[in-house]
PyMOL Python script that loads the backbone (N, CA, C, O; Angstrom):
from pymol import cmd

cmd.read_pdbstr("""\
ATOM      1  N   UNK A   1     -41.523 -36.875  77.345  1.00  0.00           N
ATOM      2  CA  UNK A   1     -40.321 -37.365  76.694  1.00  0.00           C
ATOM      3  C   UNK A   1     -39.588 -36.218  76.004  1.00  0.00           C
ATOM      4  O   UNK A   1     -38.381 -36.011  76.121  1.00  0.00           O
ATOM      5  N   UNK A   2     -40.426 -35.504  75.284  1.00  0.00           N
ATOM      6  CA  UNK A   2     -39.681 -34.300  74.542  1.00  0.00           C
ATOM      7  C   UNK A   2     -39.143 -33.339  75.840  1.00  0.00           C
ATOM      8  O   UNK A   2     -37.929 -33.186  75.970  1.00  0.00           O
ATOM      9  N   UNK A   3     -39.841 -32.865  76.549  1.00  0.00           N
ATOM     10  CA  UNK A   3     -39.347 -31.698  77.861  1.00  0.00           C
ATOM     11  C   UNK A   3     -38.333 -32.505  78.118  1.00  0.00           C
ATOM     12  O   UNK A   3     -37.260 -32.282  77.557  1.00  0.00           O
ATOM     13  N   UNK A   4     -38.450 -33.460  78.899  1.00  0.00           N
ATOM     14  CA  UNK A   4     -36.683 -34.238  79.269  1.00  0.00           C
ATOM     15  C   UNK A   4     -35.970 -34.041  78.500  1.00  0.00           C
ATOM     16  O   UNK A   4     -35.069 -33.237  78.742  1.00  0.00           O
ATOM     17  N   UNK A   5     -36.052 -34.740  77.110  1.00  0.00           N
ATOM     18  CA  UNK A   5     -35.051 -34.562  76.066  1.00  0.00           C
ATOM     19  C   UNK A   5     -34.235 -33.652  76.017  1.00  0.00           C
ATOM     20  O   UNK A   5     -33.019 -33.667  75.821  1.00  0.00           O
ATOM     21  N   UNK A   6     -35.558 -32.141  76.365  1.00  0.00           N
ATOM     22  CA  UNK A   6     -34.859 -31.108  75.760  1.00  0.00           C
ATOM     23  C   UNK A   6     -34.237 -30.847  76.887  1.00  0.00           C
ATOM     24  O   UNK A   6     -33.094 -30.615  76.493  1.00  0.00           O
ATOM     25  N   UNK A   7     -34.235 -30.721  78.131  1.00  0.00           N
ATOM     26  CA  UNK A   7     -33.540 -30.501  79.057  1.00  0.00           C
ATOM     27  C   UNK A   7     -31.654 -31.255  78.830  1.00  0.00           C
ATOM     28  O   UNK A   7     -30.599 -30.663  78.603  1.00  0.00           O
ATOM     29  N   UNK A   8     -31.845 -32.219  78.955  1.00  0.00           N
ATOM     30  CA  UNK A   8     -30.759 -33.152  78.615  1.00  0.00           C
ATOM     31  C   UNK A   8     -29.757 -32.665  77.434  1.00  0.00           C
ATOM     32  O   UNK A   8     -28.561 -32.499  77.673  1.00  0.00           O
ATOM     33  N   UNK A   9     -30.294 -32.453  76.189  1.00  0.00           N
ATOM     34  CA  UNK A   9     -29.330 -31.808  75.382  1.00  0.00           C
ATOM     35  C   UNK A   9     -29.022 -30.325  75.247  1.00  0.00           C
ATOM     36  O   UNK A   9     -28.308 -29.793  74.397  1.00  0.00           O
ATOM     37  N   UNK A  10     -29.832 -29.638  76.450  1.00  0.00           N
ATOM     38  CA  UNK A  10     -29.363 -28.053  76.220  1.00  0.00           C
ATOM     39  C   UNK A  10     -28.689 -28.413  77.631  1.00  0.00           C
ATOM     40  O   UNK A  10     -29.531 -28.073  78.462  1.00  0.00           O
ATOM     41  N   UNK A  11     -27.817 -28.825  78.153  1.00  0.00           N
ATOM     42  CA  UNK A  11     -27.015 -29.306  79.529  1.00  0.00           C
ATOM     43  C   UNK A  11     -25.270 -29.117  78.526  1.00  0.00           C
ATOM     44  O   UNK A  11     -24.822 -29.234  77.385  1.00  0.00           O
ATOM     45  N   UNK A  12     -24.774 -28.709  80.127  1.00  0.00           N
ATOM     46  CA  UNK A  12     -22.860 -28.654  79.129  1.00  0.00           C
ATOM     47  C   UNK A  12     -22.414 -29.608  78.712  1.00  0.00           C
ATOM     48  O   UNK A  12     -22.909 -30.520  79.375  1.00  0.00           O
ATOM     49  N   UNK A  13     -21.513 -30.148  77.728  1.00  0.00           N
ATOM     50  CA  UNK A  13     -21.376 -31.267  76.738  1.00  0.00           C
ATOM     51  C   UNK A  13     -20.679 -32.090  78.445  1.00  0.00           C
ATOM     52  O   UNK A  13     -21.010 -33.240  78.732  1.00  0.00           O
ATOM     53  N   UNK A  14     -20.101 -31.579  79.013  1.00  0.00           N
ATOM     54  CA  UNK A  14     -19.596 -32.226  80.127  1.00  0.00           C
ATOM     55  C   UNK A  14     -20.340 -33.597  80.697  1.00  0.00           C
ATOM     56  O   UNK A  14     -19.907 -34.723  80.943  1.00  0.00           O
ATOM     57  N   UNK A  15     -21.875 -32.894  80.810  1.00  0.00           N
ATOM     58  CA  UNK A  15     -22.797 -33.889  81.414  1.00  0.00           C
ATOM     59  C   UNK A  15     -23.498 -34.889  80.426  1.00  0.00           C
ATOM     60  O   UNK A  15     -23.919 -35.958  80.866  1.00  0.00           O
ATOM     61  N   UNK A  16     -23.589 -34.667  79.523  1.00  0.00           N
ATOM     62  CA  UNK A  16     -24.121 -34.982  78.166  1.00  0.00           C
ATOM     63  C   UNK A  16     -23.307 -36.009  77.855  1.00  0.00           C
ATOM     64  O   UNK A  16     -23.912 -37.021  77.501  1.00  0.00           O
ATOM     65  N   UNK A  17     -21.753 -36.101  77.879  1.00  0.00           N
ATOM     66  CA  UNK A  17     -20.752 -37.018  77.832  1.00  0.00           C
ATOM     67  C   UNK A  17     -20.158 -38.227  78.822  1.00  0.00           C
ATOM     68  O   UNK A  17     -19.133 -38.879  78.626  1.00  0.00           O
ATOM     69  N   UNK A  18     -21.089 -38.341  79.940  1.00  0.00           N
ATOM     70  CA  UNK A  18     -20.778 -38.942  81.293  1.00  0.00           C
ATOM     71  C   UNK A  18     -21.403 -40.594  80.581  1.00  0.00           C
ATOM     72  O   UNK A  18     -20.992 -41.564  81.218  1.00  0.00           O
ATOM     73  N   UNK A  19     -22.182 -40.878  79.548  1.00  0.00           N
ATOM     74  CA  UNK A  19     -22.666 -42.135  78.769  1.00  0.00           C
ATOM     75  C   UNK A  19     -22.463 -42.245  77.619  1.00  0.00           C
ATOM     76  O   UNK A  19     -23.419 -42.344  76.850  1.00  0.00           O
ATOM     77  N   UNK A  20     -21.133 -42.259  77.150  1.00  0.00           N
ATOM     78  CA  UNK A  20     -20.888 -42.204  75.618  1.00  0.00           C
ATOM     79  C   UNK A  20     -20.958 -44.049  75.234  1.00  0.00           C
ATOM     80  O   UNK A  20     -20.610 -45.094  75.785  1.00  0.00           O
ATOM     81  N   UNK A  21     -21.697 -43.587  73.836  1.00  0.00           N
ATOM     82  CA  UNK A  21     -22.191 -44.775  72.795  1.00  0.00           C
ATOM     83  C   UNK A  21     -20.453 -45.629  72.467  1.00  0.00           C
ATOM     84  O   UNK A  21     -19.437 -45.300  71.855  1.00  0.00           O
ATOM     85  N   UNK A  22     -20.758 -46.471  73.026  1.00  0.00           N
ATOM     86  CA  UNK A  22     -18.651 -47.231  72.345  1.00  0.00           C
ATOM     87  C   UNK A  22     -19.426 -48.545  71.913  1.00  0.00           C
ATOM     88  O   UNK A  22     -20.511 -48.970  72.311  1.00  0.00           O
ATOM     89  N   UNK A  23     -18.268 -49.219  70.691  1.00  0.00           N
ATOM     90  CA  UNK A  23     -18.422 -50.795  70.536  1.00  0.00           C
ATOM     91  C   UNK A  23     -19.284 -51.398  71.851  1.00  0.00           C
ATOM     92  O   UNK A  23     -20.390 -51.927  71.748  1.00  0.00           O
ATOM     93  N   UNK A  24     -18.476 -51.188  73.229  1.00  0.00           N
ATOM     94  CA  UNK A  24     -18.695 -52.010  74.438  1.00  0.00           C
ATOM     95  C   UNK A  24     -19.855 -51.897  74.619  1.00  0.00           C
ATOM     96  O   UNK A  24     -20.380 -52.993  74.814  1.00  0.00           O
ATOM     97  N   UNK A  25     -20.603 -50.983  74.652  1.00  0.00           N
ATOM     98  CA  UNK A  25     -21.717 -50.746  75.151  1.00  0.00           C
ATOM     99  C   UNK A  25     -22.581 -49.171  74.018  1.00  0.00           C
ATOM    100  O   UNK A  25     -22.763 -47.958  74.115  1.00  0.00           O
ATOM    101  N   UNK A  26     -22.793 -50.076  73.248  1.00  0.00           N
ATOM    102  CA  UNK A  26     -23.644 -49.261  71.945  1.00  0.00           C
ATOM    103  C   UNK A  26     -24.973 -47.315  72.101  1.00  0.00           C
ATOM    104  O   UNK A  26     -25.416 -46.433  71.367  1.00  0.00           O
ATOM    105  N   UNK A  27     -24.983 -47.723  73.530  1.00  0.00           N
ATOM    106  CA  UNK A  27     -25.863 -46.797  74.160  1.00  0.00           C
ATOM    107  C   UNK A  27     -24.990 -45.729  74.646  1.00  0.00           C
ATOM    108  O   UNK A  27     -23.782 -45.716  74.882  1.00  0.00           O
ATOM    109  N   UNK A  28     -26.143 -44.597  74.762  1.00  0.00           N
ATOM    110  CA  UNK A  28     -25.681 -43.322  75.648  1.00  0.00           C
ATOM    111  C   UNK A  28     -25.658 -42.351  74.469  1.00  0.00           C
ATOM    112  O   UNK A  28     -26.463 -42.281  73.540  1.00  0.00           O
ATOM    113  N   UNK A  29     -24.245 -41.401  74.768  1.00  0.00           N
ATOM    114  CA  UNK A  29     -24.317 -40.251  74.167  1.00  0.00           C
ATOM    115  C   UNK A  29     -23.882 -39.992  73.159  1.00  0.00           C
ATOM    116  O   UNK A  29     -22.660 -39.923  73.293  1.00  0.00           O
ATOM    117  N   UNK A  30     -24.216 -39.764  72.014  1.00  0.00           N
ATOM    118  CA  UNK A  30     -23.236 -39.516  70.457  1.00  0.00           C
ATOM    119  C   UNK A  30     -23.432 -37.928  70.203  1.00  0.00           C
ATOM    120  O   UNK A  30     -24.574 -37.678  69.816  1.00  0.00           O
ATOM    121  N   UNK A  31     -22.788 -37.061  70.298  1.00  0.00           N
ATOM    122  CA  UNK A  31     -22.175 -35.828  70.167  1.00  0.00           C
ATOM    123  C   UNK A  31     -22.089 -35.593  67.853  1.00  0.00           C
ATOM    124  O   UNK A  31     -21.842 -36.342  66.907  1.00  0.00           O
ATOM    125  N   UNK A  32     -22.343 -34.605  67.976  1.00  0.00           N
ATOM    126  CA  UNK A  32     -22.308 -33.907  66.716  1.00  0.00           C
ATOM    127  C   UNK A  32     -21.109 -34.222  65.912  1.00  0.00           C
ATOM    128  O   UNK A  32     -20.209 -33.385  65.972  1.00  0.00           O
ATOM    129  N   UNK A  33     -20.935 -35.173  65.234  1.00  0.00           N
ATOM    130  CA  UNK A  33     -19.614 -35.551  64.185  1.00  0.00           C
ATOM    131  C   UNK A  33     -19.121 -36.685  64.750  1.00  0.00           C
ATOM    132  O   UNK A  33     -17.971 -36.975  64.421  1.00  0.00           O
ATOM    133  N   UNK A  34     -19.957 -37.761  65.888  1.00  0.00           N
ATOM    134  CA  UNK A  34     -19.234 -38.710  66.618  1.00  0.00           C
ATOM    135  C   UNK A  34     -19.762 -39.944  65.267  1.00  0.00           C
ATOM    136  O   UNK A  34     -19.205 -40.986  64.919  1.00  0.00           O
ATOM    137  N   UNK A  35     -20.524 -39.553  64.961  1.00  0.00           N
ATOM    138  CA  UNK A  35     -21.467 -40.603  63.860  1.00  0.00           C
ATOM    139  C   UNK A  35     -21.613 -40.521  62.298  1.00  0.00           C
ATOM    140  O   UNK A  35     -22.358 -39.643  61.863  1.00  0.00           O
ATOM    141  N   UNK A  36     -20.987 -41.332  61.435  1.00  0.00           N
ATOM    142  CA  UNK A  36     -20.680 -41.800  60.378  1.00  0.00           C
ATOM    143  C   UNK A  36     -22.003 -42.854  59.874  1.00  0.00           C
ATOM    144  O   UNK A  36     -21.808 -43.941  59.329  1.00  0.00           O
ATOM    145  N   UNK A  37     -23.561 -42.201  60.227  1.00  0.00           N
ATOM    146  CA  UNK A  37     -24.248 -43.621  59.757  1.00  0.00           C
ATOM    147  C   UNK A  37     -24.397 -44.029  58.026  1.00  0.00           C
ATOM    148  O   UNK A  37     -24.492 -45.169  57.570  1.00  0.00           O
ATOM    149  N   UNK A  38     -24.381 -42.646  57.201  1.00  0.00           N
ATOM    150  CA  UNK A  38     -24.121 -43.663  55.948  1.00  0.00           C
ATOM    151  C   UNK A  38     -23.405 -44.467  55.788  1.00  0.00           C
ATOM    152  O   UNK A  38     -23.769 -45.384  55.052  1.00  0.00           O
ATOM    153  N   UNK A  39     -22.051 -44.521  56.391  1.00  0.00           N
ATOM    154  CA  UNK A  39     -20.925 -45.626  56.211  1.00  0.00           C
ATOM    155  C   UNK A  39     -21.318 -46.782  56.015  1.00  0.00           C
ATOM    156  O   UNK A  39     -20.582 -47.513  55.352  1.00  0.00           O
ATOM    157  N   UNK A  40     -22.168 -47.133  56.355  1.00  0.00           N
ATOM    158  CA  UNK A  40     -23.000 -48.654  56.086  1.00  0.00           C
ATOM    159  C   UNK A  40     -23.194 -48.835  54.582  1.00  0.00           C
ATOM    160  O   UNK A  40     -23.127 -49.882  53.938  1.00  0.00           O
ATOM    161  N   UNK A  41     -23.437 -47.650  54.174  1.00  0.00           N
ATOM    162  CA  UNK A  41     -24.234 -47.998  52.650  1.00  0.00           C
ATOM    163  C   UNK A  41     -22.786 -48.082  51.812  1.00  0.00           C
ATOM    164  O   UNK A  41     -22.854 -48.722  50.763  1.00  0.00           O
ATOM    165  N   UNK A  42     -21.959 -47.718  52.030  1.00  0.00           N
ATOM    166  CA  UNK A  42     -20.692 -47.457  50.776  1.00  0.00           C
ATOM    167  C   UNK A  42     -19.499 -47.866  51.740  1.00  0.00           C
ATOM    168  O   UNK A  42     -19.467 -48.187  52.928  1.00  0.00           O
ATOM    169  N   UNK A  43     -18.268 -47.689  50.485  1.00  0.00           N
ATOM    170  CA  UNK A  43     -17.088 -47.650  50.975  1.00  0.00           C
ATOM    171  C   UNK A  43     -16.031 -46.656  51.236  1.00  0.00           C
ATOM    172  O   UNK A  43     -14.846 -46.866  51.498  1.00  0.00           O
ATOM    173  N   UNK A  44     -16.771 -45.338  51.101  1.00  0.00           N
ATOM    174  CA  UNK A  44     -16.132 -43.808  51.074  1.00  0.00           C
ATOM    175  C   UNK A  44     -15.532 -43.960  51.899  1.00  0.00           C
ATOM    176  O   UNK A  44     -15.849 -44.676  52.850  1.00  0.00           O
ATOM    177  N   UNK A  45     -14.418 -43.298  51.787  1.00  0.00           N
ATOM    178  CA  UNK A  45     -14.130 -42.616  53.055  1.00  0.00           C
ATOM    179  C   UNK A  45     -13.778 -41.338  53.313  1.00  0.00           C
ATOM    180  O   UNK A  45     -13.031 -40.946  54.208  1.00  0.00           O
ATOM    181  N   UNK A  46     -14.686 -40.323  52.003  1.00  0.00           N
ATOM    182  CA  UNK A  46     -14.965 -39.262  52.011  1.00  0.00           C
ATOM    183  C   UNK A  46     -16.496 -38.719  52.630  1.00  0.00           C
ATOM    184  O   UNK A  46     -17.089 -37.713  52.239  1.00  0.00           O
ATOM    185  N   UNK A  47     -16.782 -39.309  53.295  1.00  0.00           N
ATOM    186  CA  UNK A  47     -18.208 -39.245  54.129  1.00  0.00           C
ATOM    187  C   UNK A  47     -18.009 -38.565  54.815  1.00  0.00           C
ATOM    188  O   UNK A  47     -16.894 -38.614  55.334  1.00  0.00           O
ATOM    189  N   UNK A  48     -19.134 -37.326  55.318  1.00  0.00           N
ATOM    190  CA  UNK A  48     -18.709 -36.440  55.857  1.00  0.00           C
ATOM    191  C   UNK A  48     -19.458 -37.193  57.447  1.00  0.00           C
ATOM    192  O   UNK A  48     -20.246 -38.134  57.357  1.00  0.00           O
ATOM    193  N   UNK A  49     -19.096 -36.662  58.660  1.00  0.00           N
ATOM    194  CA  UNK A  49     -19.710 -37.208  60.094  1.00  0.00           C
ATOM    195  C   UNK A  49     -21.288 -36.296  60.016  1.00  0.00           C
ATOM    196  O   UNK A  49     -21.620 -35.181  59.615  1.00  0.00           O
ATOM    197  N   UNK A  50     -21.982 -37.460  60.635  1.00  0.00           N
ATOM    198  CA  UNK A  50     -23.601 -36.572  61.186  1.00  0.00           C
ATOM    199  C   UNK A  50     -23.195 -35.486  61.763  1.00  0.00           C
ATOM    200  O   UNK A  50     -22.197 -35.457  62.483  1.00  0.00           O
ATOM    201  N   UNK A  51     -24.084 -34.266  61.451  1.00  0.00           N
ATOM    202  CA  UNK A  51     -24.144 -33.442  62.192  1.00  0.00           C
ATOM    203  C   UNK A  51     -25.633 -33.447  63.387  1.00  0.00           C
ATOM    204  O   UNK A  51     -26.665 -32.829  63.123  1.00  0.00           O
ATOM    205  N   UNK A  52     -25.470 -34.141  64.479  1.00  0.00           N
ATOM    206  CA  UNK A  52     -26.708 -34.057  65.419  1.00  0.00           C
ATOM    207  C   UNK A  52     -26.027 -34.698  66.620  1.00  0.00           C
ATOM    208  O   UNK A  52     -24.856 -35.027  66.811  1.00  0.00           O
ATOM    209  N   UNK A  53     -27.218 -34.781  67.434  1.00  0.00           N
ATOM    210  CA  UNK A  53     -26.673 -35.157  68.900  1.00  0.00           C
ATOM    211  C   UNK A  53     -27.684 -36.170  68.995  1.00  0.00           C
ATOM    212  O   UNK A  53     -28.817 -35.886  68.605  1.00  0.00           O
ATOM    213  N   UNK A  54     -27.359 -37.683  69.606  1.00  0.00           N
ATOM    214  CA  UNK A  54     -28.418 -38.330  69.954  1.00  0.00           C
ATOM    215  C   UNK A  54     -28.062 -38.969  71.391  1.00  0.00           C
ATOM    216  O   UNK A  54     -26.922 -38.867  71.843  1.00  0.00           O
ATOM    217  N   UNK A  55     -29.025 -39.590  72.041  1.00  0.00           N
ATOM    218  CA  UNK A  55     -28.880 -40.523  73.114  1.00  0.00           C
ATOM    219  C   UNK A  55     -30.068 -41.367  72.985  1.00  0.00           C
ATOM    220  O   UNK A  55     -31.253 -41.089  72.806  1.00  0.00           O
ATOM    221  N   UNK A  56     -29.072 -43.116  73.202  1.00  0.00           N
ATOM    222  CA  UNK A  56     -30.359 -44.160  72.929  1.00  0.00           C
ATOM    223  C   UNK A  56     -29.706 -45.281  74.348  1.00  0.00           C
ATOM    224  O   UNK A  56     -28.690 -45.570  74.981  1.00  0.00           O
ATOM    225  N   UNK A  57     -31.028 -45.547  74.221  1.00  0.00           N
ATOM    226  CA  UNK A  57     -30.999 -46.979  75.530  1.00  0.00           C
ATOM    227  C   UNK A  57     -31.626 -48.234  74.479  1.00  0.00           C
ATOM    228  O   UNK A  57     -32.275 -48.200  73.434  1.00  0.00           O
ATOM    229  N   UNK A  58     -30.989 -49.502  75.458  1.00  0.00           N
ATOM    230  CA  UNK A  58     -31.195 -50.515  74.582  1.00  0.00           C
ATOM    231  C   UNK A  58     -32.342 -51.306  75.851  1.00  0.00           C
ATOM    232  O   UNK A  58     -32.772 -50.910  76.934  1.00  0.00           O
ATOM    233  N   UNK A  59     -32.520 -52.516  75.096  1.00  0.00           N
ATOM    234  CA  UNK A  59     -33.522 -53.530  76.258  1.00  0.00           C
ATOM    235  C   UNK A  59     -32.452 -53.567  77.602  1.00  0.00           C
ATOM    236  O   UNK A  59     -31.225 -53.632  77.689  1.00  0.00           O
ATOM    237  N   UNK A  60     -33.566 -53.491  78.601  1.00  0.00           N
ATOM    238  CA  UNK A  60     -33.229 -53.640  79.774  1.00  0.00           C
ATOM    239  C   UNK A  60     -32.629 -54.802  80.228  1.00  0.00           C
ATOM    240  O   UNK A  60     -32.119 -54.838  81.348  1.00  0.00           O
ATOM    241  N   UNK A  61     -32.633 -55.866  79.398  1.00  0.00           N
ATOM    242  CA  UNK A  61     -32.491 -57.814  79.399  1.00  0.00           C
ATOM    243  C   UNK A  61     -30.509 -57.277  79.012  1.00  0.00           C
ATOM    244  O   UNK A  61     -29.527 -57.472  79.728  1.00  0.00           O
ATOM    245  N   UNK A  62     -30.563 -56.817  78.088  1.00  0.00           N
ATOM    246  CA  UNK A  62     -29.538 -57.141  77.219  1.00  0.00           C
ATOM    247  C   UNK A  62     -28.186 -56.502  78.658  1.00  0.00           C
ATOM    248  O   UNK A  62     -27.111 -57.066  78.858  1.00  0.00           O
ATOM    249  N   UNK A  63     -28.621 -55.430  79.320  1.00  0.00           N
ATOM    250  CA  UNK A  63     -27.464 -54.876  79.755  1.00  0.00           C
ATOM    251  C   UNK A  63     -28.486 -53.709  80.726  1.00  0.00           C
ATOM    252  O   UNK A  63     -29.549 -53.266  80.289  1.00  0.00           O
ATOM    253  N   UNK A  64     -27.944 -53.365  82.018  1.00  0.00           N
ATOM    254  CA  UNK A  64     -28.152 -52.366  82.787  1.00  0.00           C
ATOM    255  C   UNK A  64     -27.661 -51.281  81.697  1.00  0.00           C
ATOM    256  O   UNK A  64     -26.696 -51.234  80.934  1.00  0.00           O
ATOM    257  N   UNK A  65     -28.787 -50.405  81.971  1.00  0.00           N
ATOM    258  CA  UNK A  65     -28.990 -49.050  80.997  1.00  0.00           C
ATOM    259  C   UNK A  65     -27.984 -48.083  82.347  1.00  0.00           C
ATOM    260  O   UNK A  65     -27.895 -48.384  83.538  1.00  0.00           O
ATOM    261  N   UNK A  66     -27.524 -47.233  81.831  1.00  0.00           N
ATOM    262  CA  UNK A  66     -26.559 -46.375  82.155  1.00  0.00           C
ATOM    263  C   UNK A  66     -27.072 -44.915  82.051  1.00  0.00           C
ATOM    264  O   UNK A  66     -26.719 -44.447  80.968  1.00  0.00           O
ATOM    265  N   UNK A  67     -27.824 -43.974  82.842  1.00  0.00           N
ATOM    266  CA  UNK A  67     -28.301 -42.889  82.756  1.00  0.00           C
ATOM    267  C   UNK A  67     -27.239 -42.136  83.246  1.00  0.00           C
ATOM    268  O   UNK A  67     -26.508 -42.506  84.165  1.00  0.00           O
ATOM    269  N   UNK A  68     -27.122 -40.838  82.506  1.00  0.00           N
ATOM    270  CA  UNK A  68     -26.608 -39.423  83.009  1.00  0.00           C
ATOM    271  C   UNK A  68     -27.113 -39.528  84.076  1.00  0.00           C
ATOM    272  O   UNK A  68     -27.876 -40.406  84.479  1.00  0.00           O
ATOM    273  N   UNK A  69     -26.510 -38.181  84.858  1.00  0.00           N
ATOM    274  CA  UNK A  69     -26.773 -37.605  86.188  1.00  0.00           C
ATOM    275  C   UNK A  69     -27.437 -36.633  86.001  1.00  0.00           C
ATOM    276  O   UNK A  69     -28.019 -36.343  87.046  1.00  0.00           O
ATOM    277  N   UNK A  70     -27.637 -36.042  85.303  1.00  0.00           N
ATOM    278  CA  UNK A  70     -29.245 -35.067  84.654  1.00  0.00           C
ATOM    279  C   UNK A  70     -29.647 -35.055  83.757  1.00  0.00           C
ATOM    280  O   UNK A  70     -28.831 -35.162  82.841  1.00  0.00           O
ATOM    281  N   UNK A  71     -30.735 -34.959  83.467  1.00  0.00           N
ATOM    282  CA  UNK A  71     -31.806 -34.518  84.333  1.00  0.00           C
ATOM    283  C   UNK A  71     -32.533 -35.688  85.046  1.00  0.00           C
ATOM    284  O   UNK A  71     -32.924 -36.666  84.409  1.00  0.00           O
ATOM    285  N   UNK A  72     -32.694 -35.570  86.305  1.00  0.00           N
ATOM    286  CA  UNK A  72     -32.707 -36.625  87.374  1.00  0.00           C
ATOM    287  C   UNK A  72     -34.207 -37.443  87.287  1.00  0.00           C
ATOM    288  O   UNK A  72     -34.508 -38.291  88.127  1.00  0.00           O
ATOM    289  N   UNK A  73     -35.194 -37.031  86.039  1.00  0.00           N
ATOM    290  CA  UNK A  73     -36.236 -37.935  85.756  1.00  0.00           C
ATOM    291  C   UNK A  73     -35.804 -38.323  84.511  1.00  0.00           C
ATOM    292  O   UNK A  73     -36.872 -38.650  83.995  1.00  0.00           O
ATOM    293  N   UNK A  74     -34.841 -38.532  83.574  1.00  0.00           N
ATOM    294  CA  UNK A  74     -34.915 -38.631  82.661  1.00  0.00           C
ATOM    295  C   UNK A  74     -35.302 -39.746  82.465  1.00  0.00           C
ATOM    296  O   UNK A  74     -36.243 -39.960  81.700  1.00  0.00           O
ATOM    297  N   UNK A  75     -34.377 -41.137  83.398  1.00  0.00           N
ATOM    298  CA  UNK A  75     -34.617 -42.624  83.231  1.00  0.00           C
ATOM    299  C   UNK A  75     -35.993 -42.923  83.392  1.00  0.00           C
ATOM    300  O   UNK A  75     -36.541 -43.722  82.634  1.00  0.00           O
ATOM    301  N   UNK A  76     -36.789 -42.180  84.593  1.00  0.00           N
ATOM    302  CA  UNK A  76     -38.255 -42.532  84.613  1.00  0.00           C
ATOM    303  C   UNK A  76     -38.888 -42.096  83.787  1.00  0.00           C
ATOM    304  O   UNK A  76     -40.025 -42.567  83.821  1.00  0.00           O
ATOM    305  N   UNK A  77     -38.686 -41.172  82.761  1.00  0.00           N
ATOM    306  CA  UNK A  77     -39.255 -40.617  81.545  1.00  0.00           C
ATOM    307  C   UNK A  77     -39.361 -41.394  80.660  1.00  0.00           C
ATOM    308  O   UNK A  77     -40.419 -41.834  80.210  1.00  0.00           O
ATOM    309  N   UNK A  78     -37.884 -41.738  80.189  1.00  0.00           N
ATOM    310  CA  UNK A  78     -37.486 -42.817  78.875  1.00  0.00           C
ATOM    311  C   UNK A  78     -38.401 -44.278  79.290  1.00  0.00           C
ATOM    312  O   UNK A  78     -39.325 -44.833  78.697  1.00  0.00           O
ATOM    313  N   UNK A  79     -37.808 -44.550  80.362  1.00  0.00           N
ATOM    314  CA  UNK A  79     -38.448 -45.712  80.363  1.00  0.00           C
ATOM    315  C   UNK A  79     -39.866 -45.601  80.299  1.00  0.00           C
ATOM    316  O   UNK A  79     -40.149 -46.129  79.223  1.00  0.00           O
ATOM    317  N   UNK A  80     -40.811 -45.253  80.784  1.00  0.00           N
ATOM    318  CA  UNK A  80     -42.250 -45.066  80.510  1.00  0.00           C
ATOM    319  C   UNK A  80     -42.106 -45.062  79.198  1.00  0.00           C
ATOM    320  O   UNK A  80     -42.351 -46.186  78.759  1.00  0.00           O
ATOM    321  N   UNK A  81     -41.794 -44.242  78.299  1.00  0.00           N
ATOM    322  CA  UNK A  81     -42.089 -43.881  76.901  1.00  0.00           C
ATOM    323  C   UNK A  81     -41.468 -45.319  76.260  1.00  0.00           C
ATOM    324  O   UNK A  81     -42.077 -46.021  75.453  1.00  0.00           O
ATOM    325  N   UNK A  82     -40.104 -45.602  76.804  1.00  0.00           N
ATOM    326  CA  UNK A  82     -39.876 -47.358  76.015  1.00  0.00           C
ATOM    327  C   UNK A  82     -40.694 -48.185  76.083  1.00  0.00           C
ATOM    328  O   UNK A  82     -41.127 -48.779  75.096  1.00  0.00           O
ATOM    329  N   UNK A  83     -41.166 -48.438  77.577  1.00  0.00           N
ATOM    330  CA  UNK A  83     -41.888 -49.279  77.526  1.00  0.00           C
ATOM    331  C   UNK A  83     -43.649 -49.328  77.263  1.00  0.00           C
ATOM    332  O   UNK A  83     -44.328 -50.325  77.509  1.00  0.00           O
ATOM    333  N   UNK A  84     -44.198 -48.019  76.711  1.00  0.00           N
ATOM    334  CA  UNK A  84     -45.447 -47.437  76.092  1.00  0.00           C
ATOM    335  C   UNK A  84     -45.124 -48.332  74.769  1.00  0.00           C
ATOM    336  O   UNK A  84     -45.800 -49.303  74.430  1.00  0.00           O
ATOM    337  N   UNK A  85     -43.762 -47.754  73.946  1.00  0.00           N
ATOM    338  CA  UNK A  85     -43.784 -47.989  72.727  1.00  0.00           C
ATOM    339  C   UNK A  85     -43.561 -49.722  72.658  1.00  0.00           C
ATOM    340  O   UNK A  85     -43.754 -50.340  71.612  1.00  0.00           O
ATOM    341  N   UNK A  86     -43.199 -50.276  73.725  1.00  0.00           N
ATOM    342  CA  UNK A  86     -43.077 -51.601  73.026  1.00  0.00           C
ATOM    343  C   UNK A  86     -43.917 -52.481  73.273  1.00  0.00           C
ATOM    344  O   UNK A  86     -43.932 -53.619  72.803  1.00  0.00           O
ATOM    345  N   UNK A  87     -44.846 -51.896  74.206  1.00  0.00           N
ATOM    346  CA  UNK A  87     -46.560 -52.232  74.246  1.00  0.00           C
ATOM    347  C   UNK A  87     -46.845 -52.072  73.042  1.00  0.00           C
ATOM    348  O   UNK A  87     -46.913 -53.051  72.300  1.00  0.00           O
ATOM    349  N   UNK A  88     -47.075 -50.789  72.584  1.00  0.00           N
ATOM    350  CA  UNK A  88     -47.909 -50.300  71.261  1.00  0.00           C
ATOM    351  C   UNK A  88     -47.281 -51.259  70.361  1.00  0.00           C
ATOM    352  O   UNK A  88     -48.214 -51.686  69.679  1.00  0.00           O
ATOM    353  N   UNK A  89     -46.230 -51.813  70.000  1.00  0.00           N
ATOM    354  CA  UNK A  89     -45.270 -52.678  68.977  1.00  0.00           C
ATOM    355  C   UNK A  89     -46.254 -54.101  68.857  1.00  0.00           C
ATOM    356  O   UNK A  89     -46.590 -54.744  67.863  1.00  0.00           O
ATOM    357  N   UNK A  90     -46.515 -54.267  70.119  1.00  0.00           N
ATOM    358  CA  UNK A  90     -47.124 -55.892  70.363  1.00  0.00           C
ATOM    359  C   UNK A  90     -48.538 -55.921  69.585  1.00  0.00           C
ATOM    360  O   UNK A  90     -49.217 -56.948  69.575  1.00  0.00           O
TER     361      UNK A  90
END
""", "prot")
cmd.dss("prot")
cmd.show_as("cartoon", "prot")
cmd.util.cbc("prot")
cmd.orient("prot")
């Protein structure tokens, strides 16, 4: 999971951006300053944006998951490791 990972976010923002996180579909790619998560806690709107990069997938029920085009194991990666962890959850 980590080797994929890391593959995936050292890739050009080009490819990295082919699954961006929207209202519509909450998953994929959030880029460095795309994310405001204290905003939840207050009403600032002097909050400064996250500085990090993430990518998340949701349940497979809820919506076809949407993978980048590299790195070309990533989906068989994630998914093993999702579905490890939501064994281990039970």
């Amino acid at each position: 999971m980590i080797a994929v990972s890391n593959k995936f976010f050292h890739l050009p923002l080009s490819i990295k951006r082919e699954i961006i996180g929207s209202k519509e579909y909450p998953y994929g790619y959030n880029g460095v300053n795309d994310e405001i998560l204290s905003r939840g806690y207050g009403e600032s709107s002097s909050l400064l944006p996250d500085v990090k990069e993430s990518f998340s997938i949701g349940p497979e029920h809820e919506a076809p998951i949407r993978w980048p085009s590299q790195p070309s194991s990533m989906a068989t990666v994630w998914l093993n490791y999702y579905h490890q962890c939501h064994q281990l959850s039970k």
